[in-house]
C-alpha positions in Angstrom: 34.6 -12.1 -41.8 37.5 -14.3 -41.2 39.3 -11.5 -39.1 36.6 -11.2 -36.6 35.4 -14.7 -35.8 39.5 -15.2 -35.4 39.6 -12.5 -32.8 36.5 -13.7 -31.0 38.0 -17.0 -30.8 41.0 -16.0 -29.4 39.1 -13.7 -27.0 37.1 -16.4 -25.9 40.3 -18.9 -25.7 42.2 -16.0 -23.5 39.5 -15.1 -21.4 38.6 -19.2 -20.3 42.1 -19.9 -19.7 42.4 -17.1 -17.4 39.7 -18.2 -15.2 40.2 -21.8 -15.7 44.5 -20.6 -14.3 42.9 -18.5 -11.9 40.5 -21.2 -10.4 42.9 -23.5 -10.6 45.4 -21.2 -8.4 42.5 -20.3 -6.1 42.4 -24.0 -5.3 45.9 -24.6 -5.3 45.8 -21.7 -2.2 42.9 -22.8 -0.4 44.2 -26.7 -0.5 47.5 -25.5 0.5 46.7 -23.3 3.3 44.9 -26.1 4.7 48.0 -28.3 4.0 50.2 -26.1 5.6 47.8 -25.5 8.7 47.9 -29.0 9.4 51.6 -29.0 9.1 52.0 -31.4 6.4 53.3 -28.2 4.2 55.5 -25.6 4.9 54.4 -22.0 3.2 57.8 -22.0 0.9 57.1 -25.0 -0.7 53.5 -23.9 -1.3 54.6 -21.0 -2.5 57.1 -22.7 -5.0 54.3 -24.9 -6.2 52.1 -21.7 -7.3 55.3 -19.9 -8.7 55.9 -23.0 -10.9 52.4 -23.3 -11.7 52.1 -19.7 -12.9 55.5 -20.2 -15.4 53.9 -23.3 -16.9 50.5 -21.4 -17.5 52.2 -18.6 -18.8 53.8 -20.9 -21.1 50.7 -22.4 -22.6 49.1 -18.9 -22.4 52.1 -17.9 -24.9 51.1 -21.1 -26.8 47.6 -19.9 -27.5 48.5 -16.7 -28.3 50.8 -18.1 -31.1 47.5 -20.2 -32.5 45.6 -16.9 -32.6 48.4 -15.2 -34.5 48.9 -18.0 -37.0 44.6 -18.0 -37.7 45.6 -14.1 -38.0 48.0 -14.9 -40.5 46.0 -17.3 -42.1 43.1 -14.9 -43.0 45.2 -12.0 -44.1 47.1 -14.4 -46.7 44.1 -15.6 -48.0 42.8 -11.9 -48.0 46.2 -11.1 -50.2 45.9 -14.1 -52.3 42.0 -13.2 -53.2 43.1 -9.7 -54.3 45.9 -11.2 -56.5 43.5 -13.4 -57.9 41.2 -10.9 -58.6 40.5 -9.8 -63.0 41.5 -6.7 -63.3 38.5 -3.9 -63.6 40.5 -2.1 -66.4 40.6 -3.7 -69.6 44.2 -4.3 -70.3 43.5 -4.4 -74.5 42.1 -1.2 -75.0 44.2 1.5 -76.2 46.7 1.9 -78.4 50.1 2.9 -78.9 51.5 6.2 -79.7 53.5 6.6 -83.0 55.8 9.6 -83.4 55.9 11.1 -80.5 58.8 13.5 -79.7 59.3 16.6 -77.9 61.9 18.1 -75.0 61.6 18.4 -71.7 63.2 20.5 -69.4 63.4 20.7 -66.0 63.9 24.4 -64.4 64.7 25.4 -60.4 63.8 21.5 -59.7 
């Protein structure tokens, strides 16, 4: 159902920008090595960049996350509002009412 393809969704959403962050950092490493080989980059500021890089991707992975719970939320309301729609499967004019009915009760080592 609704559930499911939400789930794959955001299984597929996680898993691509994983890879696309972890390509992207891979990069970032092998461009900045060679920047910092040739001297035009010292290894803190490299290292800065890919710390700062990794914050901001954690940020939009936190994003995506959020759009997978809200489709989450979506699909369970409209789960909860199909079963509140739903006609009842007893018939709520049948059966009467009891006239007369009397008695005691009592209520013993309770």
């Amino acid at each position: 159902g609704m559930v499911e393809r939400a789930a794959h969704g955001e299984g597929l959403l996680m898993g691509g920008l994983a890879f696309s962050g972890f390509t992207a950092l891979l990069a970032v490493q092998c461009y900045g090595g060679l920047l910092v080989k040739r001297k035009l980059l010292s290894v803190g500021s490299l290292t800065s960049f890919a710390m700062y890089s990794a914050t901001v991707g954690l940020g939009f992975s936190g994003l995506s996350q959020l759009y997978g719970d809200m489709v989450k939320a979506a699909a369970s309301a409209q789960r909860v509002f199909e079963l509140i729609d739903r006609a009842p499967l007893v018939d709520q004019r049948a059966g009467g009412t009891l006239q007369g009915v009397g008695g005691h009760l009592t209520f013993d080592s309770v």
